[in-house]
MINU-86960 format. One record per residue: residue in three letters; x, y, z of N, C-alpha, C, O, CB in turn. Coordinates in pm, whole numbers, plus 50000, padded with zeros to 5 digits. Glycine has a CB too. Layout:
ALAXYZXYZXYZXYZXYZ
...
//
This chain:
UNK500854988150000500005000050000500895012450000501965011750061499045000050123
UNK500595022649944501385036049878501085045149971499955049549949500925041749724
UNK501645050550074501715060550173502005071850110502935071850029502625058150274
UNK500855089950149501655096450105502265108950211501555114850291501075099949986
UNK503195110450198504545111850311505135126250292506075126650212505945099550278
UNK504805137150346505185149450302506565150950388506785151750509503995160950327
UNK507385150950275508995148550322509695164750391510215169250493510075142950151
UNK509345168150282509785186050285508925196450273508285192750174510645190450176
UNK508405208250309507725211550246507265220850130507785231250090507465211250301
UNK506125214050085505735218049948505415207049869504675207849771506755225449882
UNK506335189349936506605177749832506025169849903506175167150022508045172949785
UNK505085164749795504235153749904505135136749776505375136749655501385157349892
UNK505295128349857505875116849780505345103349824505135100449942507395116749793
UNK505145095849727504745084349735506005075849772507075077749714504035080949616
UNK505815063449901506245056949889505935039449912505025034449979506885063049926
UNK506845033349846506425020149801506445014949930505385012849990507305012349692
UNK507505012649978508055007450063507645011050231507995003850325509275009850021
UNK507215017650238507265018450374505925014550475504915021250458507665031950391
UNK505915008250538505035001550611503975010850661504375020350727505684994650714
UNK502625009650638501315018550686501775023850779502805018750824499995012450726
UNK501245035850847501565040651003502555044051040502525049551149501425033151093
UNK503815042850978505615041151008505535055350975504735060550898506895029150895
UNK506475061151043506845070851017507925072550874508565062850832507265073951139
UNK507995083850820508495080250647510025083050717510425089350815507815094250472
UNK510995070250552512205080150601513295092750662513695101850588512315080250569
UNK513475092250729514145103450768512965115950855513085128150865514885109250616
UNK511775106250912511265111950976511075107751136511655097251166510385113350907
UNK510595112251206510335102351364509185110051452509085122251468512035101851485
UNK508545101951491507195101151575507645104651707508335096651769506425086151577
UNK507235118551771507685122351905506335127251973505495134851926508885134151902
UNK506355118152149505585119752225505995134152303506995136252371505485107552295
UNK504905143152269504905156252322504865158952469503815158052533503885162352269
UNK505895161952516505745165852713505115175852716503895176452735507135169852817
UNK506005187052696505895200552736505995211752597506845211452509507145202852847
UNK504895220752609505005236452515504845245552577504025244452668504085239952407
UNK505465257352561505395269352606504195273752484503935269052373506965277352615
UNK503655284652563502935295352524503565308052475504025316052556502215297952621
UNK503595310052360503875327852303503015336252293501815333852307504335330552174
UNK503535347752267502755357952221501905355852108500715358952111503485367652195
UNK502685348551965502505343851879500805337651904499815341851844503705335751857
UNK500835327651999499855314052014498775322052027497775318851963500055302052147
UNK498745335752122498015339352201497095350652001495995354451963499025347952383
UNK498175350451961497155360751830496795350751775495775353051709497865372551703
UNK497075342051769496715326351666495275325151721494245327651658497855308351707
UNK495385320751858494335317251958492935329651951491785325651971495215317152124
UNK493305348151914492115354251881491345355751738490305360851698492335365251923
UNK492655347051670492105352051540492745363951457492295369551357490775356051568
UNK493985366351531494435383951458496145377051372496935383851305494935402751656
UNK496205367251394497595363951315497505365451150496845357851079498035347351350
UNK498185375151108497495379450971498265370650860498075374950746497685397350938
UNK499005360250866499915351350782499655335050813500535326650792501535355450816
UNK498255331550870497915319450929496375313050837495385320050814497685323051108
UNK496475303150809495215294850779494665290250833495375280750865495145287650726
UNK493545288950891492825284951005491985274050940491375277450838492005296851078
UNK491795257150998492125259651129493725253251147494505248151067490925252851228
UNK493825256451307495225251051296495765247751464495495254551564496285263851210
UNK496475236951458497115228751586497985242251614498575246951517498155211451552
UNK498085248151726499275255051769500095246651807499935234451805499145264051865
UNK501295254251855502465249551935503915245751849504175236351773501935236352012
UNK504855259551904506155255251865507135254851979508265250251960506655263951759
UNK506835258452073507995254652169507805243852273507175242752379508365266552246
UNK508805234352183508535221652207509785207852304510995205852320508225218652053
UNK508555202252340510295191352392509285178552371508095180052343511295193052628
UNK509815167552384508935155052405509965143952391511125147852405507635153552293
UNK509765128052361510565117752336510045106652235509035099652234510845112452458
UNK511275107852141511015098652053510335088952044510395083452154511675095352030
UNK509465081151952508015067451982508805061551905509405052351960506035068151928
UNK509145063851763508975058551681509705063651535509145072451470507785057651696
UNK511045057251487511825065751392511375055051231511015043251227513905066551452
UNK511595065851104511655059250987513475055550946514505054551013510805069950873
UNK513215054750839514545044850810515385054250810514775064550782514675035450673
UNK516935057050833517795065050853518025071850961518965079450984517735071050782
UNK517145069051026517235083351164517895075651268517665064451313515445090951246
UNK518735084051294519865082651423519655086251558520485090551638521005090451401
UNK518095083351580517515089051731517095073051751516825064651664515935104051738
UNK517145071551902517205061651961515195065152029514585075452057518835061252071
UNK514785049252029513315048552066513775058052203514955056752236512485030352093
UNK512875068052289512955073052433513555079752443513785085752548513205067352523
UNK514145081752323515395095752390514225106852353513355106852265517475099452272
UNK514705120452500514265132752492514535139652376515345134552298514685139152588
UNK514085149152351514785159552241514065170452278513095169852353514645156452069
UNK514545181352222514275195152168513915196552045514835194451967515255202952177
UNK512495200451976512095203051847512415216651800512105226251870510745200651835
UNK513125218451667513195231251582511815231351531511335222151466514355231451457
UNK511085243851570510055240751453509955246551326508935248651261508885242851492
UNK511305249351292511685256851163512095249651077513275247751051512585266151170
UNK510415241250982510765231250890511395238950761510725246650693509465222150856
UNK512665236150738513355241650577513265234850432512805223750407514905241550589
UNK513555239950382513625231250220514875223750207514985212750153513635241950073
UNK515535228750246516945226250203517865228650062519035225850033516995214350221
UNK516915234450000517545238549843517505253949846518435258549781516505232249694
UNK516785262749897516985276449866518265283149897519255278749955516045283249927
UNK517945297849831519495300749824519745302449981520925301750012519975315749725
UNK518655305150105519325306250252519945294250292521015293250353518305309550365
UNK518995282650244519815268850290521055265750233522095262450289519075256550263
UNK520805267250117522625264950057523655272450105524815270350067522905268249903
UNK523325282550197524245291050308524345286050433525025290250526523775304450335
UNK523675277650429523525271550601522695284850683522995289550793525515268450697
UNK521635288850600520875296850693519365291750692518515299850656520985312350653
UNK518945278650730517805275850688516355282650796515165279750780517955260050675
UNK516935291850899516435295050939515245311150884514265317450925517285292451016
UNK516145310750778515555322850680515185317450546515205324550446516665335150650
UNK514775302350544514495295350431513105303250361512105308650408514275279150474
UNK513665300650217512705306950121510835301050154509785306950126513375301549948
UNK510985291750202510015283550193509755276850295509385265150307510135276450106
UNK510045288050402510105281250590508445273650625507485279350572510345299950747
UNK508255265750681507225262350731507335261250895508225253850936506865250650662
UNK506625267050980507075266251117505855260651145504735261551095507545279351201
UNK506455252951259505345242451290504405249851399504975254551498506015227151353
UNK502895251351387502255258551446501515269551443500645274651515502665259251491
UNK502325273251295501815283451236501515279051059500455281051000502885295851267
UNK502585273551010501965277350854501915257250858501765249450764503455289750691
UNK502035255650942501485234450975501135235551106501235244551190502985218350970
UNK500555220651104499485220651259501035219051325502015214551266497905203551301
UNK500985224051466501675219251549501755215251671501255204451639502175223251545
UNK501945213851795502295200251894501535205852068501845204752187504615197551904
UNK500545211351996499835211552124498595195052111497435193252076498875230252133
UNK499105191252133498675174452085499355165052151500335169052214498975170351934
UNK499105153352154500085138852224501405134552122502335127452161498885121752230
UNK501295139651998502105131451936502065144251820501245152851789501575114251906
UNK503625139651768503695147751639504765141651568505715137351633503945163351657
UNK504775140251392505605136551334506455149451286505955160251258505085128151246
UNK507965146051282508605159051279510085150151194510415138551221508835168351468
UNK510805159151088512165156251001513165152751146513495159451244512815173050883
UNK513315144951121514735138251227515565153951247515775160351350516135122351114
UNK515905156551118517145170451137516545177551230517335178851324517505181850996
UNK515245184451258514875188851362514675188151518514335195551610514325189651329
UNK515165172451495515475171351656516845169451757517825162351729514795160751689
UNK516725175051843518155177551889517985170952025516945173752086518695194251893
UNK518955161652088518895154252191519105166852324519765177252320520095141552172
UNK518345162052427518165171652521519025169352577518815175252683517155172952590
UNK520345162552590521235161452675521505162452806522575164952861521725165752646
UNK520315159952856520795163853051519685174153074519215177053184522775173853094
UNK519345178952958517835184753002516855179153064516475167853031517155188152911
UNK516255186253164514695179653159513765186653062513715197553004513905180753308
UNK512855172453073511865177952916511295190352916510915195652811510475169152879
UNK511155197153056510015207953142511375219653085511095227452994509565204653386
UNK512515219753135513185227253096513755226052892513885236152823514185225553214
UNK513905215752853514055213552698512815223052651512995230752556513885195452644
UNK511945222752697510465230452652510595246652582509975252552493509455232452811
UNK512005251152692512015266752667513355268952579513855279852552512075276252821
UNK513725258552549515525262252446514865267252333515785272152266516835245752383
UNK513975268652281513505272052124513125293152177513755302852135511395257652057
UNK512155293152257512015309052262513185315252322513225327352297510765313952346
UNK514355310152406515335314152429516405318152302517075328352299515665305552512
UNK516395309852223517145309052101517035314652009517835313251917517205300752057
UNK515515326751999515295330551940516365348252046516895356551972513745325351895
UNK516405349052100517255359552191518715356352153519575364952132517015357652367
UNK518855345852150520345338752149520775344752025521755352152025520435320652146
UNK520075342151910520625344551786520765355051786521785359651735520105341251683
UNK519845363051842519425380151837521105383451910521865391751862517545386751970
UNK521205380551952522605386051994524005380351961525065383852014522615386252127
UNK523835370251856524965364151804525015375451676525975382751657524795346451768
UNK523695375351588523995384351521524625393851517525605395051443523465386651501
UNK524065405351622524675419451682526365420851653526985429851596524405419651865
UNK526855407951718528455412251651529255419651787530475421151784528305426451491
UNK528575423151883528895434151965530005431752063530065422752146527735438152033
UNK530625438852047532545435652188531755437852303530635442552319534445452152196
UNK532775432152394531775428552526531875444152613532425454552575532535412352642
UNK531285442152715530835454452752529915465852657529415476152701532005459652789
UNK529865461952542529305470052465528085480052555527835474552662528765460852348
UNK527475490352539526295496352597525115493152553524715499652457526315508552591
UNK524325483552604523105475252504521995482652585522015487352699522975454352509
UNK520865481952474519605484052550518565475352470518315475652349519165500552561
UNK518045468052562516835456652478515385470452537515155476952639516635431352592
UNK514625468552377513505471352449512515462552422512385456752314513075483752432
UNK511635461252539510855449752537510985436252650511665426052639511125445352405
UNK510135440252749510475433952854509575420152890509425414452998510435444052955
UNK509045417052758508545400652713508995393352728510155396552754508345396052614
UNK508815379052731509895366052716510485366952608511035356252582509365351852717
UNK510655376252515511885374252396512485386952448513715387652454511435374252203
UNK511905395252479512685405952498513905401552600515105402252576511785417752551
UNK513035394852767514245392552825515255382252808516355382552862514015392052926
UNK514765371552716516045360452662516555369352602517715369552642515835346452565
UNK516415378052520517595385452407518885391552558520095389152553516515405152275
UNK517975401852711518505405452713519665397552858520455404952915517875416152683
UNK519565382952895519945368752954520685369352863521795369752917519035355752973
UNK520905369852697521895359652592522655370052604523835366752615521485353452421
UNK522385387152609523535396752593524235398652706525275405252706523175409352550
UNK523635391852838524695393052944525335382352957526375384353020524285396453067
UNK525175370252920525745359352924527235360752789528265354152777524415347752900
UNK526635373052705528185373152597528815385952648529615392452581527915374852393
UNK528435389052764529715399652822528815413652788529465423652817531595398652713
UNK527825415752747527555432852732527095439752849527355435252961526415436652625
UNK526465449852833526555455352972524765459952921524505466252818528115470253017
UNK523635454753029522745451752938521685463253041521745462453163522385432952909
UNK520675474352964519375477053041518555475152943518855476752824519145490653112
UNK517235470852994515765472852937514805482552950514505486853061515105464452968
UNK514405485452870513135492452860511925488752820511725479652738513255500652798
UNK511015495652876509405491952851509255500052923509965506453002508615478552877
UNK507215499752866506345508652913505275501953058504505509153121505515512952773
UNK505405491253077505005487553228506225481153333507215473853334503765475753216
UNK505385489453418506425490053556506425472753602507395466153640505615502553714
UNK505285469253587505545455453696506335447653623506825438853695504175445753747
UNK506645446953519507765439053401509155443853440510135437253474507505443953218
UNK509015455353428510565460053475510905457953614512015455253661510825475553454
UNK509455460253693510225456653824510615445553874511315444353974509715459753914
UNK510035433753782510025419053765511845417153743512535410353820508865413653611
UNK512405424953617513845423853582514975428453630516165425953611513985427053490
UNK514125438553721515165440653814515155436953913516275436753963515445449953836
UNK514405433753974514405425854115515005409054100515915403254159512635425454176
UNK514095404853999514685391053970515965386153907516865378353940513905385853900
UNK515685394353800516625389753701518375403253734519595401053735515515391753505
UNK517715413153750519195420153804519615428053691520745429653644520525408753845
UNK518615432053660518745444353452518705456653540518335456653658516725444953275
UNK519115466653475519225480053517517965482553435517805473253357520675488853485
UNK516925492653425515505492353363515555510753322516275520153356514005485753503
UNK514535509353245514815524953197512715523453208512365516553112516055528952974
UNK511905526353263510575532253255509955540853173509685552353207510405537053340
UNK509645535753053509015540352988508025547953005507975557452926508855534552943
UNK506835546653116505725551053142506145562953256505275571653266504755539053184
UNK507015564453320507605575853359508155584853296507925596453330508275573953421
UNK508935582353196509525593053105509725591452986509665579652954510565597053136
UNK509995599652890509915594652726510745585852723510825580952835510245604652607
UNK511655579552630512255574852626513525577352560514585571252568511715568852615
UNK513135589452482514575597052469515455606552576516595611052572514365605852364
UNK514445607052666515015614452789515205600052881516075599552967513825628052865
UNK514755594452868515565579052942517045574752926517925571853008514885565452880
UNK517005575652762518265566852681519125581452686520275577352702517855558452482
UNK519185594052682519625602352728520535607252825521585613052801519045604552733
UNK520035604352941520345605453051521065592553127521635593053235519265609853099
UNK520865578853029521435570753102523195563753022523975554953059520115559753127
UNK523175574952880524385576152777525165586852815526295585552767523965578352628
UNK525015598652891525195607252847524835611852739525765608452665525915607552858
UNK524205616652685523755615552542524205610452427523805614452317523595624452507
UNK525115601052442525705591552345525025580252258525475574252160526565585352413
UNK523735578852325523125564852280523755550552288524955549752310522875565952149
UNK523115541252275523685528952309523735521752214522965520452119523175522652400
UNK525295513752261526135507652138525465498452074526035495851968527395501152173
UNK524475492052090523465480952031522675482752138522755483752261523945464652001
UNK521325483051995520145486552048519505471252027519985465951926519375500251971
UNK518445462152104517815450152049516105459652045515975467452140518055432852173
UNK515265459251976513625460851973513425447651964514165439751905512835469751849
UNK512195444652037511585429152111510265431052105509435422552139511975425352282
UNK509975443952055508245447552102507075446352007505975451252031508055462952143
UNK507405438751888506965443051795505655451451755504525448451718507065434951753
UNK506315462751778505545478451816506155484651715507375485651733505825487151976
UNK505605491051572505925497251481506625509951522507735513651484504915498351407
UNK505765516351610506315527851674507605526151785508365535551811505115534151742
UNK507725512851844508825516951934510115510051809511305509851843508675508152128
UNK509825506351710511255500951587511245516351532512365521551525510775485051418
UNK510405522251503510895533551407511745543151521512845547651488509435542751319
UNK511195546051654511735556651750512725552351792513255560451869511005560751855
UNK513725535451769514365529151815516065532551752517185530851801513685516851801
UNK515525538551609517115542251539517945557151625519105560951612516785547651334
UNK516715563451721517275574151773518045571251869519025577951900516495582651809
UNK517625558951937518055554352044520155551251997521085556452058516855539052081
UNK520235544451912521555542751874522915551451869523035561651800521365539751775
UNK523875546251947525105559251949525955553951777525965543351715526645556952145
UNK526605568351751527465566351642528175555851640528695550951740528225575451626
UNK528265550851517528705537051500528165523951527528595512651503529575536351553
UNK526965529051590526165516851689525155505851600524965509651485524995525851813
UNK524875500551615523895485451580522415487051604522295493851706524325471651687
UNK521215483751556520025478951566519935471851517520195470451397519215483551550
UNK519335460251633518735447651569517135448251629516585450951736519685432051620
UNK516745443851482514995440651478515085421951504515455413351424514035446251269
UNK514505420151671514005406451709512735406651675512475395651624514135402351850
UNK511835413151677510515412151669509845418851523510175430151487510005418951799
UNK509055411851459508885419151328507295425151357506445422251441509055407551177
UNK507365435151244505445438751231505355438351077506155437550983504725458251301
UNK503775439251096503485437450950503385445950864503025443150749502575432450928
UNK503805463450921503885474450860505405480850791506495475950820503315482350958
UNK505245491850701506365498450652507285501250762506765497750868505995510450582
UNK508285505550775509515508950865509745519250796509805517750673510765499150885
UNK509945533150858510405545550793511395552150945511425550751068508765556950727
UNK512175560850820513285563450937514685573250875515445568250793513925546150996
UNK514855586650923515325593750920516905590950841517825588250919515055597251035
UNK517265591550691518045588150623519525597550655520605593650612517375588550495
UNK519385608650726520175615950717521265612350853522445613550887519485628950702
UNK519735606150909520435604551095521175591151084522195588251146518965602251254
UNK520275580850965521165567750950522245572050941522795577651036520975558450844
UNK522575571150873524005576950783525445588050848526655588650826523225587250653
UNK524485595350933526085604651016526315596251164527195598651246525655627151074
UNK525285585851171525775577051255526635562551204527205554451277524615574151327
UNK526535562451067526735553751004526655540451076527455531651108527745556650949
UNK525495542451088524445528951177524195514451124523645515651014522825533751187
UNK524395499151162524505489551070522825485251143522495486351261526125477851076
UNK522205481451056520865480051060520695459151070521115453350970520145489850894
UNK520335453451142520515441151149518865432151178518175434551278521685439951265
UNK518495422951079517355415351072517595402751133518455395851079516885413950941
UNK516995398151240517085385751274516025378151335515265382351422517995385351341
UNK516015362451264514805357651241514795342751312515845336751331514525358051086
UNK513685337951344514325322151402515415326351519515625334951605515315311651255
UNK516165309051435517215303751547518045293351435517605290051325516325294051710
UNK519065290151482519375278251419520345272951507520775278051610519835279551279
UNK520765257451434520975249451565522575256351643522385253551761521115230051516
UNK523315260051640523915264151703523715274451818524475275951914524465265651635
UNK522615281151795521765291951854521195279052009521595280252125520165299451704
UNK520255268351959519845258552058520755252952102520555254152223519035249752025
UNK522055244952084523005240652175523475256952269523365255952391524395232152075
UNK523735264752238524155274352334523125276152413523445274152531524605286552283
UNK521755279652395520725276852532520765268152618520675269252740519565274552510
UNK520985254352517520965245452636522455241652697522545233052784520215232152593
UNK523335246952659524515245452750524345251852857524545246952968525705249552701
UNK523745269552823523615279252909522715275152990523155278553100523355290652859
UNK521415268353010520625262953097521225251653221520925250953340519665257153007
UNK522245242953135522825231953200523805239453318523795237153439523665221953086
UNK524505247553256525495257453343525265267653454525975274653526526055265253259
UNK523315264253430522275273353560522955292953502523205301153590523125266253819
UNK523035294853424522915307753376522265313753306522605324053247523555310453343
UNK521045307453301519425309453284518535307653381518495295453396518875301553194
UNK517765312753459516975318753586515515310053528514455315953546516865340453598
UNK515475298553472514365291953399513095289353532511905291953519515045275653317
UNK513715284053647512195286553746511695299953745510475300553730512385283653914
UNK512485314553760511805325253788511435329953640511315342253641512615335353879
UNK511205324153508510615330053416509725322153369509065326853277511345334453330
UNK509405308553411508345296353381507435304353516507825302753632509065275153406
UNK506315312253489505385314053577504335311353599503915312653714505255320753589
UNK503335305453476502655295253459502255280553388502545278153271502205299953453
UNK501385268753495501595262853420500355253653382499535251253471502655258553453
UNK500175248953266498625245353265498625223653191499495215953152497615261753108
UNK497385222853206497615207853111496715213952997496275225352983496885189453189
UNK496575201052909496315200052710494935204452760494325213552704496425180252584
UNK494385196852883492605198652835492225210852914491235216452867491375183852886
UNK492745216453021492665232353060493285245953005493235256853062493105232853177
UNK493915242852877495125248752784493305261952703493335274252709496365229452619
UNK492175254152648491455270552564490895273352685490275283752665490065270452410
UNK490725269852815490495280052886490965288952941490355299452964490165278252936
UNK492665285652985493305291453039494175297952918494715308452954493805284053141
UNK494395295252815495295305352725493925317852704494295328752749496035296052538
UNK492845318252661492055328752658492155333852773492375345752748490835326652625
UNK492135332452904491965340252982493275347653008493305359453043491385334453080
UNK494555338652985495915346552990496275354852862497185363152869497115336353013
UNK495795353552780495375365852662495325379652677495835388552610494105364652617
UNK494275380052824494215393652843494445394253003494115405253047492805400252784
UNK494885385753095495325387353232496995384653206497555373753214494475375753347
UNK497525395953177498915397053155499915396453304501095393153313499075411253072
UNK498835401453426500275405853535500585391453593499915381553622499845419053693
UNK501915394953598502345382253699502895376753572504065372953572501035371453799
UNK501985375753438502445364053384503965364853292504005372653196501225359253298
UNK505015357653322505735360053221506025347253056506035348952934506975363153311
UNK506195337453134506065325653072505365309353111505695301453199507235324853053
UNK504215308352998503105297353047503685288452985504405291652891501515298253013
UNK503515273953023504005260453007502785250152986502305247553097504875256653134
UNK502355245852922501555234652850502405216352888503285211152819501635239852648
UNK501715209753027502375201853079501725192852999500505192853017502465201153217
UNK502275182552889501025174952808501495157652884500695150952950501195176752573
UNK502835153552856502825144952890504585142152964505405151352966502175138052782
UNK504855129953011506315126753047507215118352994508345117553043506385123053150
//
């Protein structure tokens, strides 16, 4: 009987050979533990995600353990892993760079395919990465961390550099965990206090209050008026990316972690006598996830004080709608599915 087996995507293929139910070559059947909740899930979940087909399985931040591998795969039945859910082609011109994280033809699981808020999910072997000493509860969060991780591999920035993340979200504060963990000298900004007071009390960020003062009289006063040497935006707030190039000292860096779905406009004259390097960064890729999870193993990730809630599969549409719009307290929700 002729199975048909969507290898990559876009290619659906027949094959002869492979036994009903089996997972296809070079693929493997993983029992889902644990997902985090994003921001992402939470627009998916109202209906406002403007690049989504409905309907659709959420869930990309993922951990679980192998059931069941097709022919070739080098994962052992039970072993843990960490899921990429950044399915690639492998032929575009990003992949033939080894950037498949900016693949022409990305499919992320959860969004443009169902994904793993479920018991089980079939996923490309290449996407799974052995949790090594992780627990599955902690493997759960190496994917939204990694998306910070990269954010600051990109940047390029000598240590001590003068950073300012704005955006005091769970990407905002992994971006600004990955920039102190590479030596910069890191504050955040945002416009609510109980977030910031969350990062500084807990986490130990110097904070700039948005809702107290502009924010050019923030970044001002805390440069000397120099601006800061790399800027990260986390907010994806059209208005705080465009007001964000002011923020930058001469010579200095912006990186866009967070995208919107609008134009970006921005003062050509001011680019330029700062001669400012403008930096896009997207995903993660696997080098990005082994450094989380080394950094987790090494306890230089604060993962109990940013896991703040936690729910199971069949209390998950009541409680993600209601954490939709009951934001305090919450920083990062956890979807306990199985062990």
């Amino acid at each position: 009987m002729k199975a048909v087996v969507c290898r990559s995507p876009g290619d659906l293929v027949l094959e002869d050979h492979q036994a009903p139910g089996a997972p296809p070559p070079g693929w493997a059947l993983v029992a889902v533990s644990h997902v985090g909740i994003c921001g992402t899930d939470y627009h998916i979940f109202e209906g406002k995600h403007p690049f989504l087909a409905y309907p659709r399985i959420m869930g990309h931040e993922v951990s679980g353990t192998i059931v069941e591998t097709g022919a070739g795969v080098d994962l052992a039945v039970g072993e843990p892993v960490v899921i990429n859910p950044y399915l690639a082609c492998g032929k575009c011109i990003a992949c033939r760079q080894g950037r498949p994280n900016c693949c022409v033809r990305i499919e992320v699981l959860g969004v443009h395919r169902d994904g793993a808020m479920c018991e089980q999910i079939l996923v490309p072997a290449q996407n799974l990465y052995p949790a090594n000493g992780l627990s599955l509860a902690d493997a759960a969060a190496v994917e939204f961390l990694a998306i910070g991780a990269h954010a600051v591999r990109r940047a390029r920035a000598e240590p001590d550099a003068r950073t300012l993340v704005i955006g005091a979200g769970p990407i905002g504060l992994g971006t600004a965990i990955f920039a102190r963990i590479a030596g910069l000298d890191v504050s955040l900004l945002d416009m609510s206090s109980e977030r910031l007071g969350f990062a500084a009390s807990e986490l130990g960020f110097s904070v700039l209050d948005g809702s107290q003062a502009s924010a050019a009289d923030l970044v001002r006063e805390a440069t000397n008026g120099e601006g800061f040497d790399v800027v990260f935006d986390a907010t994806g707030n059209t208005q705080s990316v465009q007001s964000a190039f002011a923020h930058v000292a001469h010579a200095g860096t912006l990186v866009l972690v967070s995208v919107v779905k609008d134009d970006i406009s921005f003062s050509d004259p001011e680019f330029h006598k700062r001669e400012m390097t403008l930096v896009g960064s997207r995903n993660a890729l696997r080098a990005d996830f082994d450094h989380v999870a080394a950094s987790i193993r090494d306890g230089a990730v604060p993962l109990a004080k940013l896991v703040t809630h936690t729910t199971t599969l069949a209390a998950t549409p009541s409680d993600l709608a209601r954490w939709a719009h009951e934001k305090s307290g919450l920083i990062k929700a956890v979807i306990e599915i199985g062990s």
